[in-house]
N, C-alpha and C positions, 0 to 999 in steps of 0.2 A: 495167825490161824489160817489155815488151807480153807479152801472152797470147800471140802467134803465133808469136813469137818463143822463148817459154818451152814451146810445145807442140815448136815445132821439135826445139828438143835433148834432150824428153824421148822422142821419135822417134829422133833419132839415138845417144841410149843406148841406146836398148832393142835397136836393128839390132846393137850391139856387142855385149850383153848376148847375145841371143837366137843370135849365128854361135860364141861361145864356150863355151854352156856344155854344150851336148851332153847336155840332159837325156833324149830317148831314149836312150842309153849308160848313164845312172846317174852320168856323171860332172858335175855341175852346174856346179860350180866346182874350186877346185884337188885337194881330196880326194874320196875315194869315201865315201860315205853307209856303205856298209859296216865300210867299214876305221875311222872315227868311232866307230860303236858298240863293235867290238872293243877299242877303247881307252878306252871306258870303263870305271870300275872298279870291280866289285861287281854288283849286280846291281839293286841299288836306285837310287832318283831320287840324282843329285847337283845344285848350285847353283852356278851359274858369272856371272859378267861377259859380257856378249857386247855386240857394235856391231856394228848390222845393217848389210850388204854390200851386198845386190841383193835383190830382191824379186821370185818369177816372178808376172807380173801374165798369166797367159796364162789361169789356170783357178782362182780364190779362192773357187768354192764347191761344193757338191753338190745334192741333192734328197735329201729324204728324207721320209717318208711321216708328217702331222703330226699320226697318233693312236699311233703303236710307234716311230717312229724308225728303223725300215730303211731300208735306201738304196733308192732308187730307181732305175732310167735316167737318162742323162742327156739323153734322146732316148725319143721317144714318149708316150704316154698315161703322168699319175704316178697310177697306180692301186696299189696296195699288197695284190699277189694273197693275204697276209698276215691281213690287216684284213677283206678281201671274203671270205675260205675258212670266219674265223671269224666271221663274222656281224655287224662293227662296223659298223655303218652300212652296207653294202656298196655300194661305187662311186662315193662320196662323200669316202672319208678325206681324201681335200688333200695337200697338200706344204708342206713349207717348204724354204728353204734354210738349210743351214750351212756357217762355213767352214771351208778346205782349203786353206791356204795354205804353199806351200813360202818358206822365209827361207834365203839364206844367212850367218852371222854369225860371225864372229870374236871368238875370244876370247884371252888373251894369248899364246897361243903356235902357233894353228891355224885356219885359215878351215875352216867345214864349215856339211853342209846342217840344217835341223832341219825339219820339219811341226808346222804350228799350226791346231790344230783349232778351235772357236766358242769355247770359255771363254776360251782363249787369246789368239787374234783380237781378239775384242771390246775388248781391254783397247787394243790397239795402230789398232783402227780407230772404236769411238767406238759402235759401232750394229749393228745386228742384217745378217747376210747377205742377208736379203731387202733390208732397207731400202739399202744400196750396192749392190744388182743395178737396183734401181728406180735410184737416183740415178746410177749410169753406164750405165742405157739414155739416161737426158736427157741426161748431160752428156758426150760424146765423150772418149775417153782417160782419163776417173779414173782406170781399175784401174792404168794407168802412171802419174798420176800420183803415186796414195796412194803406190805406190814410193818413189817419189824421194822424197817428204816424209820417208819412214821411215828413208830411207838415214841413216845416221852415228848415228843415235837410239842410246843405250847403254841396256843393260836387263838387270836380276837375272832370269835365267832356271829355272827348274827341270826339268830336264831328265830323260827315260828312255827304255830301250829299250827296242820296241814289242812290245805282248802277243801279237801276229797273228806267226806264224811267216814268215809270205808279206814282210812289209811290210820295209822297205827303212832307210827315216831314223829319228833319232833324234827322241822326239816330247817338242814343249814342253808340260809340264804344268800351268806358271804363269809369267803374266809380272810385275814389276813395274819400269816408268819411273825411269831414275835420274837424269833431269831434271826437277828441283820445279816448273818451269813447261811440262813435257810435254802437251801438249794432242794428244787423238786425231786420226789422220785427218783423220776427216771435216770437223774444226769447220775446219783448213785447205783444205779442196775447198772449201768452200763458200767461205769467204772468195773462193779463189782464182776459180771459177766464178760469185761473185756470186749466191747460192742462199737465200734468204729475210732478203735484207737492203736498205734500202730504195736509191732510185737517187741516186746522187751527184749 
């Protein structure tokens, strides 16, 4: 199958994906994020089986300010009025990114959403959220790609419910691959984009 070919339908998933899942509503997929939490049970992390569904590639990371860690904007100057009030270098603190990725995954008896934050992420994308912001400004479509790649992958989750009273999804604490030849991401972008390997 050609590249243009394999970009095509990963376009035309995502138009599927993107008219169904009604993430302004809260509804992503078939259950509510909500109604997930309330059924889980106790109040501590529990560990489940899960095989990832869909991937929302729309928004995978944040900013945040790379001397305290606060968030940032996602929009405008990333000055960390934080860092600049208390005298850390003032007006220079930087940014990094990390990520913010929403998953929906099934597990033996219920599709639901979870949020995976950087330690999370990392395991499932191979490399730091800066490093896949730089490498899908070059290469058109990753963040749909790394989707699809991820899609059907099975993985020991560790799962809990969020400390922030405001926050919505159930949030992944740890992940671990339960494919012995589970390779991240990335190492497949690259292959699949041709990205530091020499020319056939």
């Amino acid at each position: 199958m050609s590249f243009h070919i394999f970009l095509k339908r990963l376009l035309r998933r995502k138009r599927v994906w993107d008219s169904c899942r009604g993430l302004n509503t809260g509804t992503w997929l078939p259950d509510s994020p909500r109604t997930d939490m309330d059924n889980m049970e106790g109040e501590g992390p529990s560990t489940v089986i899960c095989t990832v569904v869909a991937v929302d590639s729309t928004s995978f990371c944040y900013r945040v300010c790379s001397v305290c860690d606060k968030t940032l904007p996602d929009k405008g100057p990333p000055v960390c009025r934080f860092c600049d009030i208390k005298g850390f270098n003032p007006g220079s603190s930087g940014f990094k990114r990390l990520y913010r990725i929403l998953l929906s995954v099934a597990s033996e008896n219920k599709v639901f959403v979870v949020i995976c934050f950087d330690r999370a992420a990392r395991v499932l994308f191979g490399c730091s959220a800066d490093e896949f912001f730089e490498f899908s400004k070059l290469n058109p479509f990753s963040a749909v790609a790394a989707g699809k790649v991820l899609e059907g992958e099975m993985f020991q989750m560790t799962l809990s419910k969020p400390k922030n009273g405001n926050a919505r999804n159930i949030r992944v604490v740890s992940v671990f691959p339960l494919r012995s030849d589970f390779s991240p991401a990335i190492n497949t972008l690259k292959k699949l984009y041709n990205v530091g390997m020499g020319s056939s």
